[in-house]
N, C-alpha and C positions, 0 to 999 in steps of 0.2 A: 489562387488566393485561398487561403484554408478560411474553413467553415467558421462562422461566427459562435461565438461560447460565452453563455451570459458568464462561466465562472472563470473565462481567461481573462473580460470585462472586468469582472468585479477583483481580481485581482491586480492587475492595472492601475485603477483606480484607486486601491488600496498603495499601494506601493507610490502613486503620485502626493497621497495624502500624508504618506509616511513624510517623503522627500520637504515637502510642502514646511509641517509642523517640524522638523529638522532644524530648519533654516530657521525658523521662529523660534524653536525652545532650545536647541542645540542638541546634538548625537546622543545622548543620554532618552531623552525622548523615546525613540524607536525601541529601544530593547525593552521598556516596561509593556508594550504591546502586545500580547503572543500573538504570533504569524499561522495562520492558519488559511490552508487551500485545499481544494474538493478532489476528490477521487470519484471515479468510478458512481458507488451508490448515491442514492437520493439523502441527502440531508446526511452524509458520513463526511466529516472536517477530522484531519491528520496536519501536525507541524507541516508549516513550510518546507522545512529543509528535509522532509522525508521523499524519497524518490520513488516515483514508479517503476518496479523493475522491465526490463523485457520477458516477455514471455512469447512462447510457441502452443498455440491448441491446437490441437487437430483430431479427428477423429479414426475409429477404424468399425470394424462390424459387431465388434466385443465391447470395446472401452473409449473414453474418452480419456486421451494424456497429454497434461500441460507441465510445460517443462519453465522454468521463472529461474534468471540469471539474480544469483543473489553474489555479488563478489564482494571477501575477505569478512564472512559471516560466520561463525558458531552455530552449530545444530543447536544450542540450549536459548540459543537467542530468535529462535524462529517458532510466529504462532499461526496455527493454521487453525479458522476456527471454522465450521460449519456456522453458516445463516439458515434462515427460507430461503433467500432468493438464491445462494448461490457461495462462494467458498472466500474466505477473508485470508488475507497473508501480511501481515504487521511482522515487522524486524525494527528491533531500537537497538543503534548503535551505540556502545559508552568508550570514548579514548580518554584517558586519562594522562598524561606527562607529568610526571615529578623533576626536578629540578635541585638538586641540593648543594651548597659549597659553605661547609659548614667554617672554613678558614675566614670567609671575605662577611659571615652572616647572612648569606643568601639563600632564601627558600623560594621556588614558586610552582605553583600546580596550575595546569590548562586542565580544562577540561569541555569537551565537543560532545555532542550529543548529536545522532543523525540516523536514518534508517531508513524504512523501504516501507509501500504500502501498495497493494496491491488486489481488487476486489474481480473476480470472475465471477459472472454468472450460469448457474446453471441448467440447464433444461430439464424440463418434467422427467425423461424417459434415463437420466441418471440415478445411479442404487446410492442413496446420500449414504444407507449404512455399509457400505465397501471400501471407503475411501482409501487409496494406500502411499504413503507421503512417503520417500526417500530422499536424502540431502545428500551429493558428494561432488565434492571438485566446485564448488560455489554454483554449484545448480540444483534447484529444489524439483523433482519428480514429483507429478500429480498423478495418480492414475485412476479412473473414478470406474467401475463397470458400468453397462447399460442394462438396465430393466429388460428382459427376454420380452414381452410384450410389448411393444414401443408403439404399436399401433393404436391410436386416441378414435376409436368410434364413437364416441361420445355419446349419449343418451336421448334417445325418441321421444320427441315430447310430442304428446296427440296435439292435433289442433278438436276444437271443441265447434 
């Protein structure tokens, strides 16, 4: 049985309450709601319909490289931003469908909206100013170096 999550709960719940008031006010209802669900960080909310990518971390003696499957995405549509605690990757997807038969008077546009979010944290003995991002083949490359001194002796404090 997987581990209990107050924000897979509170999501649940949400989606019961959507179904709920559905039935009471009719399908129209739900869509004036924006859907929102938790990633990663403490108190960071991203659209529903945004996914979590996979990702690979691992480390080596030099660098730390994370590798994040971003498929049928544009380099100008991916943001990697540096936090405190560690590295943001937000992608919003825009399809757009046009539609036109100008004989029968027929127009119509769809339009979807969808993306990826994705929060890594990162450890103290990471060079936040080194970071080096590459995107190819729907895979986004992290590669972050390690601070040459990694060792935390941390500071003496007399007792009195």
């Amino acid at each position: 049985m997987a581990p209990w999550s107050f924000w897979d709960e509170f999501r649940r719940l949400q989606e019961e309450m959507d179904r709920m008031f559905e039935r009471v006010f009719g399908r129209d209802y739900v869509y004036d709601v924006p859907q929102l669900t938790h990633y990663g960080r403490k108190n960071e909310w991203v659209p529903a319909d945004y996914r979590e990518p996979l990702a690979d971390i691992f480390e080596t003696d030099k660098e730390i490289i994370a590798t994040i499957e971003l498929p049928g995405v544009d380099k100008k549509d991916i943001d990697v931003n540096l936090r405190d605690d560690g590295l943001e990757i937000k992608v919003e997807k825009k399809d757009e469908h046009k539609q036109e038969d100008k004989k029968k008077g027929f127009y119509r546009i769809e339009r979807r909206y969808s993306g990826f979010y994705r929060f890594i944290p990162l450890p103290e003995y990471a060079d936040r100013s080194k970071i080096d991002a590459t995107y190819n083949n729907g895979v986004l490359e992290l590669r972050i170096p390690k601070i040459k001194n990694t060792k935390n002796k941390g500071n003496k404090i007399p007792v009195k």
